[in-house]
C-alpha positions as CSV (number, residue, x, y, z in Angstrom):
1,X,154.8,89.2,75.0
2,X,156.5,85.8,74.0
3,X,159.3,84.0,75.2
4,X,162.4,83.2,74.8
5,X,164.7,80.5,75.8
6,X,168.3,80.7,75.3
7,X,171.7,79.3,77.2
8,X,174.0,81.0,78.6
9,X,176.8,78.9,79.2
10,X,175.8,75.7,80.0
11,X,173.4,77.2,81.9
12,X,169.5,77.6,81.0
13,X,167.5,80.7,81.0
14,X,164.5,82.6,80.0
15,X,164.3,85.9,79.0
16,X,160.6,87.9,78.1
17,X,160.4,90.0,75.7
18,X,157.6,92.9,76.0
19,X,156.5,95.1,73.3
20,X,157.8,98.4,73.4
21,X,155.4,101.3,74.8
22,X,154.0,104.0,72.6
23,X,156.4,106.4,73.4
24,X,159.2,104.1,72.7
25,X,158.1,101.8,69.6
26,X,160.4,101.9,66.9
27,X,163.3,103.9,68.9
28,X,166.3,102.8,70.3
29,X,165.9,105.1,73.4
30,X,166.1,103.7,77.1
31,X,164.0,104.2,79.5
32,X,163.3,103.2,82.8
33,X,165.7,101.9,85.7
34,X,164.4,98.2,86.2
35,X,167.6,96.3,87.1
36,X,169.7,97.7,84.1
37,X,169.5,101.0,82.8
38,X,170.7,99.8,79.0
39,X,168.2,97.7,78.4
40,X,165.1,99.3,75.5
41,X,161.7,100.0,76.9
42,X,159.9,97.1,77.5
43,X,157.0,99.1,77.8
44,X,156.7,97.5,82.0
45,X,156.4,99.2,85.0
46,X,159.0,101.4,85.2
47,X,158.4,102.8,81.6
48,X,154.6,103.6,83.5
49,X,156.6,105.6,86.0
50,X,159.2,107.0,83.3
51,X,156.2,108.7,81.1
52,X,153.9,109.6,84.4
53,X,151.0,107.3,83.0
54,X,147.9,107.1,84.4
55,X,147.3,104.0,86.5
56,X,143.8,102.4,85.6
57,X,143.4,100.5,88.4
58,X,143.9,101.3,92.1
59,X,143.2,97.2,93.4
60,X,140.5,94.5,93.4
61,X,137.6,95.8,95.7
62,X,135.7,92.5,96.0
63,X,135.5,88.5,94.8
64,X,131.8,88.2,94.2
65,X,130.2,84.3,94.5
66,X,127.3,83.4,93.3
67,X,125.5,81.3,96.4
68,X,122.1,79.4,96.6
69,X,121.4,81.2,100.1
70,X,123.4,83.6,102.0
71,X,122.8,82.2,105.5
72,X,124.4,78.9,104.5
73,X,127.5,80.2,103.3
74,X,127.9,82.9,105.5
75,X,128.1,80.1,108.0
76,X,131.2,78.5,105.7
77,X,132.9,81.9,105.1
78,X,132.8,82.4,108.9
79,X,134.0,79.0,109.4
80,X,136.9,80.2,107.5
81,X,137.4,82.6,109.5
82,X,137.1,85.5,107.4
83,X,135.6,88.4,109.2
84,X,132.3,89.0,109.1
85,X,130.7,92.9,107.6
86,X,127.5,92.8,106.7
87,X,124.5,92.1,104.9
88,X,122.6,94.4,102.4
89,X,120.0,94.1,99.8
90,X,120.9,95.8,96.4
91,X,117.2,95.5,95.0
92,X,118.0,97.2,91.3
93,X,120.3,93.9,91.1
94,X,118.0,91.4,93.1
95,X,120.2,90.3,95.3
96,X,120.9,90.2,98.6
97,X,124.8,90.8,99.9
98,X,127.0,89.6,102.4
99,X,130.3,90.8,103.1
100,X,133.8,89.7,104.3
101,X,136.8,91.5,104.9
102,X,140.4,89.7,103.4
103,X,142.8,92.3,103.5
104,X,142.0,95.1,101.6
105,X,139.9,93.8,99.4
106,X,136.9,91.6,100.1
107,X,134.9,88.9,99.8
108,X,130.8,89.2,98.5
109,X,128.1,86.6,98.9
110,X,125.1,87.1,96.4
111,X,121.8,85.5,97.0
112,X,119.3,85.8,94.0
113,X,116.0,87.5,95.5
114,X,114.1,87.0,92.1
115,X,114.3,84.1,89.4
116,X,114.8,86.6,87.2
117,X,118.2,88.2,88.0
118,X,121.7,88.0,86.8
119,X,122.5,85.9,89.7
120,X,119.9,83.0,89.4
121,X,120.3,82.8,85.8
122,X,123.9,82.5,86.6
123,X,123.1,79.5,89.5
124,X,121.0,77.9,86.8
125,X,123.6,78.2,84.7
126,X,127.1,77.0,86.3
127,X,125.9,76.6,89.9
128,X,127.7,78.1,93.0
129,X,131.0,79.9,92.3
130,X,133.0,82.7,91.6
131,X,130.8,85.2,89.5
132,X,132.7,88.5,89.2
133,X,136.1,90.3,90.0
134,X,135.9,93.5,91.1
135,X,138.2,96.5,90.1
136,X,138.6,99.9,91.2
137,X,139.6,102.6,89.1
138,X,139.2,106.7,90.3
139,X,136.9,107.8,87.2
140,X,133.9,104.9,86.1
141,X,132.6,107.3,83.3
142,X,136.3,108.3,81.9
143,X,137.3,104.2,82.0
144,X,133.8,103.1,80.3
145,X,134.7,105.5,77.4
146,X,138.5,104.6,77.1
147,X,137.6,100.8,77.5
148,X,134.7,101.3,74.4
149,X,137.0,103.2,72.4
150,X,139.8,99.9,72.7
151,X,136.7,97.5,71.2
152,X,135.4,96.4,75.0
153,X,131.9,95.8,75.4
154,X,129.7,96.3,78.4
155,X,126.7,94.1,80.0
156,X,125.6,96.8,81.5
157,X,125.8,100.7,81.8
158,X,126.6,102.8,85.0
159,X,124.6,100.9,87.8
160,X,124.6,102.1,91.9
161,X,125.5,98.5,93.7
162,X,125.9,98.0,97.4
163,X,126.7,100.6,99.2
164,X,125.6,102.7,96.4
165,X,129.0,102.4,94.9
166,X,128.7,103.2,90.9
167,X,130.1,100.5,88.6
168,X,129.5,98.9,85.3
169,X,130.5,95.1,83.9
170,X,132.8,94.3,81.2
171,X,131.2,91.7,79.0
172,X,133.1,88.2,79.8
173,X,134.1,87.4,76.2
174,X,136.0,90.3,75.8
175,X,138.1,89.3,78.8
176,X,138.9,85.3,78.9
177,X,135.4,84.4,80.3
178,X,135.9,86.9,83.5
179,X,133.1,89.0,84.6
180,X,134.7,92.2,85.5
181,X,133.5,94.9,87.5
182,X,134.4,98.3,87.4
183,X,133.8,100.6,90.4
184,X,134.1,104.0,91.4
185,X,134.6,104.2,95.1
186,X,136.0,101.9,97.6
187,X,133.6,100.8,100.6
């Protein structure tokens, strides 16, 4: 997608313009009803809807942030006044896990338990922050393969996280230095 800047009149606007989708590139057939039914496929939303595509992802499950200790920032978060769900340790990860509820989506302390996990390395690393965005999608195994297939890598294979949900993470230099999760099941 680039765009484009033109005048109409003496009056400035931008227009994007989106690369057509597979079932549209190199065609002149419309598609879609978003805002003016002549314009080509821009291979957006509507075209999604036009050609009953799959949708990959159903919403963000969780913000995970990397914290020194969880009873510390728990103490911030409720401050906030984000609502309080939980602790849990996830000992296959080494952490421990607290949880707060925004919305739909929500919030996850984690607290290294060993020097040797993801999460202190991480501390060490950059310090406290955001570590991970997490994604849900209805099949793990099915989006692992068609993510590999389109050159992704993976830091790790299927794992069980809290509350045993199944989810893998998308290596960060495939996606703009973001750690993504990708998980199964909502909570």
């Amino acid at each position: 997608m680039h765009k484009k800047s033109s005048f109409y009149g003496r009056i400035p606007y931008q227009t994007w313009i989106y690369k057509p989708c597979e079932a549209h590139e190199g065609k002149q057939e419309k598609c879609g009803t978003s805002g003016y039914n002549a314009l080509p496929c821009t291979g957006g939303v509507s075209c999604y809807k036009d050609h009953k595509r799959e949708i990959m992802y159903k919403k963000i499950l969780h913000i995970g942030i990397a914290v020194k200790t969880l009873k510390e920032a728990t103490k911030t978060f409720e401050k906030l006044g984000l609502a309080f769900e939980g602790n849990e340790e996830v000992p296959g990860e080494k952490v421990k896990v607290a949880f707060f509820k925004v919305g739909e989506s929500r919030i996850e302390l984690l607290e290294p338990t060993s020097p040797d996990s993801a999460i202190a390395r991480f501390l060490d690393k950059r310090g406290e922050g955001v570590h991970h965005i997490c994604i849900q999608t209805e099949d793990l195994k099915k989006r692992i393969d068609e993510l590999k297939k389109r050159g992704f890598r993976f830091v790790t294979d299927e794992i069980k996280g809290a509350h045993g949900i199944k989810a893998a993470f998308l290596h960060p230099k495939n996606t703009n230095g973001v750690l993504f999760e990708i998980a199964s099941a909502s909570y």
